[in-house]
C-alpha positions in Angstrom: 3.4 5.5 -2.8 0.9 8.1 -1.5 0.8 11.0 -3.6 1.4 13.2 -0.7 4.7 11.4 -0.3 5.3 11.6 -3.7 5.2 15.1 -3.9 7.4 15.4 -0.7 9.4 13.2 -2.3 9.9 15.4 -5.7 10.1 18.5 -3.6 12.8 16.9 -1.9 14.6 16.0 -5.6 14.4 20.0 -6.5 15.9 21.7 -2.9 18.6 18.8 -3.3 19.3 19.7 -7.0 19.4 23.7 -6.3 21.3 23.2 -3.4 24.3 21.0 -5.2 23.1 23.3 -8.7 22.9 20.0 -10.1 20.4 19.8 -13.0 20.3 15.8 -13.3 21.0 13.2 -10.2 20.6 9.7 -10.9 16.9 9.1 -9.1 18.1 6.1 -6.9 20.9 8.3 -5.2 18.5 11.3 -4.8 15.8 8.9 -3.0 18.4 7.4 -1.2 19.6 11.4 -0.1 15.6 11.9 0.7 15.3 9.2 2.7 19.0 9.8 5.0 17.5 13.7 4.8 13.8 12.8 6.4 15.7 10.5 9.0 17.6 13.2 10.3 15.1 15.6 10.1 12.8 13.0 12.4 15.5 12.6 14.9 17.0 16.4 15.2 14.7 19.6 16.0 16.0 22.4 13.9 
């Protein structure tokens, strides 16, 4: 992994942890959360 997608991907971790306010999310489920996240976000214009 890149380290620009690395630091996408920890960006990611922290918007989805203050937006639940959960502290500590098992890291599998968060990357899998990233990656549904980025898909929609690729297919939808906000």
């Amino acid at each position: 992994m890149s380290g620009e997608s690395a630091a996408k991907l920890a960006a990611c971790h922290r918007a989805i942890n203050i937006f639940l306010g959960i502290e500590k999310m098992p890291m599998l489920n968060q990357s899998g959360i990233c990656r549904d996240l980025e898909a929609f976000r690729n297919n939808v214009t906000i």
